[in-house]
C-alpha positions, 0 to 999 in steps of 0.5 A, spaced: 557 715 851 550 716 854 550 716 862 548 710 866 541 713 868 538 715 861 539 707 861 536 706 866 530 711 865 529 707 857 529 700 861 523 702 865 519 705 859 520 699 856 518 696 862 513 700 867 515 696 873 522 699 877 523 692 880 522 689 873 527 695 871 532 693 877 533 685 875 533 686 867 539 692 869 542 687 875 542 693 880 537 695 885 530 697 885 532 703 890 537 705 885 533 705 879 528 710 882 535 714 885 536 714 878 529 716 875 529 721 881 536 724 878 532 725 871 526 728 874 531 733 878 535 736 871 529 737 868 525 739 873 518 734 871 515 728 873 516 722 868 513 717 871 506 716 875 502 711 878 494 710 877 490 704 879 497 701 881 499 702 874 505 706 872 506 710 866 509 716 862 508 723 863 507 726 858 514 730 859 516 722 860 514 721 853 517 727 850 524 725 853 523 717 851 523 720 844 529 724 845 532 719 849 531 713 845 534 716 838 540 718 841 541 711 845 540 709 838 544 713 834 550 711 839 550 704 837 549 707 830 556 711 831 559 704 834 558 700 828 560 706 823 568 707 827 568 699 827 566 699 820 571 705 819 577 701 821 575 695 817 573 697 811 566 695 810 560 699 812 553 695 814 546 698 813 540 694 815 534 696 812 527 692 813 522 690 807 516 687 808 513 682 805 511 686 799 515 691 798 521 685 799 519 680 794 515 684 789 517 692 788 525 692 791 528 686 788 531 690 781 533 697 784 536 692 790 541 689 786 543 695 782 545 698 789 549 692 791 553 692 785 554 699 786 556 699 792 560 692 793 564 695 800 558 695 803 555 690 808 546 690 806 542 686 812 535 685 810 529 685 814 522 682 813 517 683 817 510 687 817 510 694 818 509 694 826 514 689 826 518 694 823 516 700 826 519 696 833 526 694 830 526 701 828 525 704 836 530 698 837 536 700 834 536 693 830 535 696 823 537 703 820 531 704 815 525 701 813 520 701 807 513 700 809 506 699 805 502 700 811 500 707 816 505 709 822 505 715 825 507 720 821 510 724 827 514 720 829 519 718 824 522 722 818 520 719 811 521 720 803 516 716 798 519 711 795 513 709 790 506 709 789 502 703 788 495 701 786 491 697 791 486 692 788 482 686 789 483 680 786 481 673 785 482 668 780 481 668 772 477 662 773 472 664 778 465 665 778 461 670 782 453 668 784 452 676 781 457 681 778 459 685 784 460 692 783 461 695 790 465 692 797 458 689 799 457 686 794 463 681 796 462 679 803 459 672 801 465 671 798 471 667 802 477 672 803 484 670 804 487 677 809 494 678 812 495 678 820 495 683 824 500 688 824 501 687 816 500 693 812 496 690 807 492 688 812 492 695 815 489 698 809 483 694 807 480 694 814 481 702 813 478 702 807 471 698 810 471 702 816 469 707 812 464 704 809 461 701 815 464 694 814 469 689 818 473 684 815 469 679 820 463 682 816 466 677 810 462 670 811 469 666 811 475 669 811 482 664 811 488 669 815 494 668 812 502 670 815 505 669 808 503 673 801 506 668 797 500 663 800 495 667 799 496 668 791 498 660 792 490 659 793 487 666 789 491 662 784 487 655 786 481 659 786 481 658 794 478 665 795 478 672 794 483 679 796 486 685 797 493 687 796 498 692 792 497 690 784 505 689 784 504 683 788 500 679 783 503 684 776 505 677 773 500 673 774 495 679 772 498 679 766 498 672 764 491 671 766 492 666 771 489 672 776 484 678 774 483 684 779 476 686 781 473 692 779 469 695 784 465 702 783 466 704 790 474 702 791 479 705 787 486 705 792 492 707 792 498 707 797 505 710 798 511 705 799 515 710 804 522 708 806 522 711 814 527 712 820 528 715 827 526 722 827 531 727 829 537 722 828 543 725 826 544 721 820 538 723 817 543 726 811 545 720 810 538 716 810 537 721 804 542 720 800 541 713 800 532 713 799 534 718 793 539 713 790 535 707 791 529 713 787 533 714 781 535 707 779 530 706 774 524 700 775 
């Protein structure tokens, strides 16, 4: 059982206000910084600061946080794997984002179901920064992301490696064949939200060449996957996405990927999880399941 204090150091991270932190924790803010205090004695640092009224993390904060946060985490773990012990039942919540959840996991997920029918399985959707907080939350176990993250912070195994390309209807009619992403900006672009993975890697891929997504003349910002190959199919506009999502409809001609001479992408699927953790092992040995179950 983690002591009282280290709570109250998290809420205060989470917060970066001690009165806040004291009515979230229902004490009082001389307690809270009585608390922070305590911390600063036993390990011999500041963790907090205060600049232009605002306050931060040292980095020593930071480090601790980390630390602090993964075992918080791995408590409630712990929690759930006595109560799941003593009821028969182990749970394992992984989150997916939208592509990897509707277009790239399905098959392996059902033969992992079938064989372990003991076993509770949560979902979770998202895009990958929602994801990366349930993670630091506690709220899943494991993701498998399509985005970035930073790598330093969590532990990660490849789950596959996927081609990333743009498309567009069989249909649809360019004013002049487009050989390079310049080419493409009169076009109308159909683009996920912030924080989606899909998104991410498209803004990278034109900030390298100088370009933005408000670079596109049009362009229709869309929260679903499923929307967007809805409207590539009706000839709505042009996008950018993993092939896996449109495999289908590639094959049926009803969509056609773009050939470009400057973009040919690739990216990894990655299951992650906390660094650190103490069930790293098993985070493993459940990643390397899911990768020996055939497509």
């Amino acid at each position: 059982m983690l002591d009282y204090r280290i709570h109250t150091f998290l809420k205060v991270c989470e917060t970066l206000n001690y009165t806040l932190a004291a009515k979230q924790l229902h004490i009082t803010q001389p307690a809270v910084s009585q608390h922070i205090h305590y911390l600063e004695e036993e390990y011999e640092t500041t963790l907090f600061v205060y600049s232009n009224k605002q306050l931060s993390l040292t980095r020593s904060g930071e480090i601790l946080r980390k630390y602090l946060m993964t075992m918080q985490n791995d408590e409630q773990t712990i929690k759930k794997e006595i109560k799941s012990h003593e009821e028969m039942i182990e749970t394992l919540s992984i989150g997916v984002t939208m592509t990897i959840g509707e277009y790239a996991i399905v098959d392996k997920l059902a033969d992992f179901i079938k064989h372990h029918p003991e076993m509770n399985l949560h979902l979770h959707y998202g895009n990958t920064a929602e994801l990366l907080k349930l993670l630091d939350q506690g709220k899943i176990h494991m993701a498998i992301v399509e985005g970035n993250y930073p790598k330093e912070k969590y532990s990660h195994k490849k789950y596959s490696t996927e081609d990333y390309i743009a498309v567009c209807a069989a249909s649809h009619e360019f004013k002049n064949i487009p050989h390079t992403l310049h080419d493409l900006l009169d076009e109308r672009l159909l683009v996920r939200e912030q924080g989606s993975g899909t998104r991410h890697i498209l803004q990278e891929s034109l900030n390298v060449r100088g370009l933005s997504i408000s670079d596109f003349i049009h362009y229709i910002q869309i929260e679903n996957m499923h929307t967007i190959i809805s409207l590539l199919k009706k000839d709505c506009g042009i996008s950018f996405m993993y092939k896996t999502a449109v495999k289908e409809e590639l094959q049926k001609g009803i969509l056609k990927e773009i050939i470009l001479d400057d973009f040919k992408l690739q990216h990894n699927f990655e299951f992650i999880w906390e660094k650190d953790s103490l069930f790293t092992e098993k985070y493993i040995s459940i990643s390397e399941e899911f990768l020996t179950i055939p497509f």
